[in-house]
N, C-alpha and C positions, 0 to 999 in steps of 0.2 A: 422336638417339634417347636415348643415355646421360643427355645435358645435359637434353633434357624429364623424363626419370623423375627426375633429382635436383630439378630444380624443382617438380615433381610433390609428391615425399616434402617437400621443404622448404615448401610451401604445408598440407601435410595437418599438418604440426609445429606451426607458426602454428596453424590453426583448432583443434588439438587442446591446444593452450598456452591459446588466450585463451577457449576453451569451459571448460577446464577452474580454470582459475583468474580467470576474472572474481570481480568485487566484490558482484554480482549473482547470484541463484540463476536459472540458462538449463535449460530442458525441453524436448526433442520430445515431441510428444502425436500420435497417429494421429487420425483421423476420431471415433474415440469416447471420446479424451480419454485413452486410456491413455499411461503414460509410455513412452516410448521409449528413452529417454538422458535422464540428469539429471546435472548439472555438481556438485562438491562443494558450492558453495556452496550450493544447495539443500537438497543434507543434512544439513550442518550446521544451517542455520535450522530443519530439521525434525525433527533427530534423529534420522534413519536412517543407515544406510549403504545405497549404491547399489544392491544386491541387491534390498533389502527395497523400494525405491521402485517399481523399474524394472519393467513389464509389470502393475501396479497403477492402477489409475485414479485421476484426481489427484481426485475427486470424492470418494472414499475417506478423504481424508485435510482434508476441508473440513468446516468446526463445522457439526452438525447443523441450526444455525439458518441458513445461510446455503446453503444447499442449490438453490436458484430455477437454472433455465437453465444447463448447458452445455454441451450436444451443439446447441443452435439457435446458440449463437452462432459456435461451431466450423462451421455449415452453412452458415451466411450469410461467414463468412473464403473457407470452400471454395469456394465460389458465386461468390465477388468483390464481393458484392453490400456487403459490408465491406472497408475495409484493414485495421483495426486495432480489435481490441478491449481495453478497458480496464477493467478491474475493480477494486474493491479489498473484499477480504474477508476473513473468518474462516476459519481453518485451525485445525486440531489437532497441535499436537508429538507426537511416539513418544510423551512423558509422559504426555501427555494437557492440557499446558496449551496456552493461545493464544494463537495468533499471528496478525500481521495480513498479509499480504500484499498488495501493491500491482501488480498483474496486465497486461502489456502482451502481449497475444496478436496474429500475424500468419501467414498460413499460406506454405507455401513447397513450391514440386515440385525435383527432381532430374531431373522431364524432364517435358514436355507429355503425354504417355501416362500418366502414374506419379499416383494419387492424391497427395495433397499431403499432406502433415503440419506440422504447426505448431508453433510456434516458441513458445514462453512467458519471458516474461524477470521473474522476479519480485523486488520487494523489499521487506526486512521494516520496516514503515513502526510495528511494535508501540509504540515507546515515543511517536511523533508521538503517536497517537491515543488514547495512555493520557492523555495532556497536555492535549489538546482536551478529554477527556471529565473531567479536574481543571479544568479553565479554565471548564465548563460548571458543574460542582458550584458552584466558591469563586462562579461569576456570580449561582445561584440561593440559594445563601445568604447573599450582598451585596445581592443586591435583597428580600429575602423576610424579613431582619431588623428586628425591630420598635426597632432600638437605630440613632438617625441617624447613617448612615456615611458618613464624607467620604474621598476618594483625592483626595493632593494629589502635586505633581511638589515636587522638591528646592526651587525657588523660591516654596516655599508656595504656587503657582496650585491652583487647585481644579479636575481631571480629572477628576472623578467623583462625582454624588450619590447614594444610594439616596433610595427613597420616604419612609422613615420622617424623614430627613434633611429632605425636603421638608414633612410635617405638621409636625413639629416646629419648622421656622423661618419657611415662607413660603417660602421662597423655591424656587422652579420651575429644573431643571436650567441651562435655557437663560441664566436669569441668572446663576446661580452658577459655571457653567463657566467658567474663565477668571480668575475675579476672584482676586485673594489672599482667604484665610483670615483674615487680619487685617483686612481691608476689610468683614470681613461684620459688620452691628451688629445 
């Protein structure tokens, strides 16, 4: 009896150790998405302390634009009719600036009787998709330059034409790819 209640307490230290210091920001959410328990790293990402999070709906703290669907996806986790939902969206810091979050939602009971509540495990993916959306800029002003731009790899090969690159010499990607830059007359 003694020996189970110490393994008891020693299993509740573990989940309270790795809930609480994962790498990842972890949430309970009830049926309508409010917080239940939020792990520090959550708040860090968001800039709150625990208080201010918990019994808040996470809905609350999502950038006005990204607003579409949470309580149907939460219905369909509870339902079964999902395992796992996935999202990745815009959130708002305590400051007011944004953050992106990369959303893995699963619901979970504590007993067959017991409504479920769900599990969120989120990470902050902000600087990935700052990057994507630089990668997207530098692409549309490398193709949309009226000045012919060549990307070559170290061994002079030509990786890359724009269009202007193309009026300008004739020569159409598919042949240029490939060749050295010295090769082209």
């Amino acid at each position: 009896q003694v020996r189970q209640g110490q393994a008891l307490q020693a299993a509740e230290q573990r989940f309270r150790a790795t809930f609480d210091q994962a790498a990842v920001g972890i949430v309970h959410l009830d049926a309508e998405g409010r917080l239940l328990r939020a792990n520090q790293r959550i708040c860090d990402i968001l800039g709150y302390q625990r208080g201010e999070l918990e019994g808040r709906s996470f809905r609350e703290v999502r950038h006005p634009d990204d607003q579409e669907g949470e309580t149907e996806p939460l219905a369909r986790l509870a339902s079964g009719e999902q395992a796992i939902s996935r999202t990745e969206r815009r959130h708002l810091r305590k400051d007011g600036s944004v953050v992106w979050l990369a959303c893995t939602t699963a619901a979970a009971r504590d007993s067959p009787q017991e409504p479920p509540y769900f599990i969120l495990v989120a990470e902050d993916v902000t600087e990935r998709r700052n990057q994507e959306r630089r990668l997207r800029e530098a692409a549309a002003v490398f193709a949309s330059s009226q000045e012919g731009l060549v990307v070559t790899g170290l061994d002079g090969s030509i990786r890359m034409i724009n269009p202007a690159f193309t009026a300008i010499t004739g020569y159409e990607e598919a042949e240029a790819v490939g060749r050295n830059m010295r090769l082209l007359n």
